[in-house]
Structures are given as C-alpha cells and as structure tokens.
C-alpha positions in Angstrom: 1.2 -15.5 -12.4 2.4 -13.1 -9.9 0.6 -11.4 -6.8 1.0 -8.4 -4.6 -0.5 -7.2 -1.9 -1.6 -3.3 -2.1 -2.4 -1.0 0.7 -4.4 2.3 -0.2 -3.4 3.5 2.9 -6.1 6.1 5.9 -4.5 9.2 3.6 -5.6 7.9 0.5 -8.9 6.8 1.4 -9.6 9.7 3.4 -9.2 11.7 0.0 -11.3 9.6 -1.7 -8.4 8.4 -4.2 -9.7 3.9 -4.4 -11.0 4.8 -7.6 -7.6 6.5 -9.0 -5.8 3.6 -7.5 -7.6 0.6 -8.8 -8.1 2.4 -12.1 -4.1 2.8 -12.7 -3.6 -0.4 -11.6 -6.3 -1.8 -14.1 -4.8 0.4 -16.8 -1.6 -1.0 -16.3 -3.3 -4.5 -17.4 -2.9 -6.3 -13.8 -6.0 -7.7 -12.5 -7.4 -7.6 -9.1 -7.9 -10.8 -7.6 -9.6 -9.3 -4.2 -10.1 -6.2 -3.1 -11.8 -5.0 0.8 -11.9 -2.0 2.6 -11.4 -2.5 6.4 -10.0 -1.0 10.2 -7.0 -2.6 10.3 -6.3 -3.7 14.3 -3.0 -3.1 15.9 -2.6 -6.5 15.8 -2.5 -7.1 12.4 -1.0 -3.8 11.6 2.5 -5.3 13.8 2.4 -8.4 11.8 2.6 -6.7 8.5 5.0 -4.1 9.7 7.0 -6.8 12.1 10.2 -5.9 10.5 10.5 -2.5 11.1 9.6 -2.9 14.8 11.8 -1.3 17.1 12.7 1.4 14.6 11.7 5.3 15.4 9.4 5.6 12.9 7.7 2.0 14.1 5.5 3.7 16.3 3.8 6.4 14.4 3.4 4.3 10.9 1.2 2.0 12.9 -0.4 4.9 14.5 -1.2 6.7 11.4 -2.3 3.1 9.9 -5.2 3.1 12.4 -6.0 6.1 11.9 -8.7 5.2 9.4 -10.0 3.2 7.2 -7.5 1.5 4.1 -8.1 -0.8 1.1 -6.4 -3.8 0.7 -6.0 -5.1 -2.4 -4.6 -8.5 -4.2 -3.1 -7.8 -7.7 -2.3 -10.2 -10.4 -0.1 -10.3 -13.7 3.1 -10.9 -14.9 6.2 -8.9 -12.7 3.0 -7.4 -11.3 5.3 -6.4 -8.0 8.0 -4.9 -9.5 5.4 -3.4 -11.9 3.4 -1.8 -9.1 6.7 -0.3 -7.0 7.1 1.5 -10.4 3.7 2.9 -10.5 3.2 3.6 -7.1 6.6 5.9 -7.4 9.3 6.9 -4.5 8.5 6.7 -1.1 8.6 10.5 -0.7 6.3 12.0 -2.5 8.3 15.0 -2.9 11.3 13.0 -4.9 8.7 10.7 -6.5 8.4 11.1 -10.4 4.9 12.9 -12.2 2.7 10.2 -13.5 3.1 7.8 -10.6 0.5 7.4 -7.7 2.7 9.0 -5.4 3.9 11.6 -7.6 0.5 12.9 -8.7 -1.3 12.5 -5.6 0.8 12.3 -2.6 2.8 15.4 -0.9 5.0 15.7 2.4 2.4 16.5 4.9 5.3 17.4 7.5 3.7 14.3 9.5 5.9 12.1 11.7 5.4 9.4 9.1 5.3 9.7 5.5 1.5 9.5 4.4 1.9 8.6 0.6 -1.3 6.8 -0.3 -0.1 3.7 -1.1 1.6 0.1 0.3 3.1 -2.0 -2.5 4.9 -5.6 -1.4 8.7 -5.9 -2.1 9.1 -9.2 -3.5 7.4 -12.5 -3.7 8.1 -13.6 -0.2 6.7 -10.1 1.3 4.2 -10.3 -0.9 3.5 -14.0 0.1 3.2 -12.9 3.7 1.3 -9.8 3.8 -1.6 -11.5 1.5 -1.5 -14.0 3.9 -2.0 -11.7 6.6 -4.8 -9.4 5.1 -6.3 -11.9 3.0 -5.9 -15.7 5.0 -9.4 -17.2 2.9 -6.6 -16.8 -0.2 
C-alpha cells in the first residue's frame, strides 16, 4: 500500500475547496489515512520545501504557504502518488487539463508564485519525507 502526502494549499482553503479535494480523492478509490488542517510555521514550511531553497521563487512559495491556513492530508491505495499527480493536473493551472483539481479550480492569479490549490509528493522517498514531516505520530 502506497502513501502520499497532500497539501490543499492557503488558496484552496481560503476558497473553501477541502471538500472538492477530499471528495475527488475519495472518488478516485484512495483512502485517507489522516487528514488536519493547521498554520504551517516557517520552520516546517523550509523542511518540506528544503530542496528548492536558494531558488527565486524559494522565498515567496514559503511566503504564500503562511499565508493561511492548509490541509494536510495522508492518502492511501495502490500507485496512489502517481495517481494523485494525475488528478491534481499541471502545475499551471492555465496548461493543466479540465477534469483535474487544478484544471477546474485553479487559475494564474499573476501572483509571484503559482497558487494552484494543491501539493501532491513526487515519489515514495518525497512522499516518505514530507509525511514524516507533517505527520511525525505516523
């Protein structure tokens, strides 16, 4: 059984969009396995992001990351991170296809980061570490 670590990120619980989230994700036929809405600190927010530090856009994603309130979520099923990439769409929401979470909900807000509603680990070892990180009673 595979886990993943999901982020509804300050955009997409500003615009009250959990419910859409955790409903696609439950239609897909992954479970969730926990599920918490918190204020991330900066702390934890360079941990997860620790491998983009030092980029330009380092900066304002953790900015915009504090700027509210997220959902963290752990997902389970079968290929359930390649699975949610897929559902969650392209990173720009623009480019990202209709009937994906970024597609259907998410639009460029000419921001200095990209606020498209949703964080989906990249492969077992990222998704490994960021559970760990938002999740360490797991």
């Amino acid at each position: 059984m595979e886990r993943t670590l999901i982020l509804v990120k300050p955009d997409g619980v500003k615009r009250n969009l959990v419910g859409e989230v955790v409903s696609r994700i439950e239609s897909k036929g992954y479970s969730i396995a926990a599920l918490k809405m918190m204020n991330a600190d900066r702390s934890l927010l360079v941990r997860h992001y620790a491998e983009h530090e030092g980029k330009p856009f380092f900066e304002p994603l953790v900015e915009f990351m504090l700027s509210g309130p997220i959902v963290a979520i752990v997902a389970e099923g079968n290929r359930v991170i390649e699975g949610f990439r897929k559902l969650a769409g392209a990173t720009d929401p623009t480019t990202a296809e209709p009937g994906t979470i970024r597609g259907d909900l998410a639009r460029d807000q000419g921001t200095k980061v990209v606020q498209n509603i949703v964080h989906g680990s990249d492969s077992v070892e990222s998704a490994d570490r960021e559970i760990s990180i938002f999740f360490p009673e797991l």
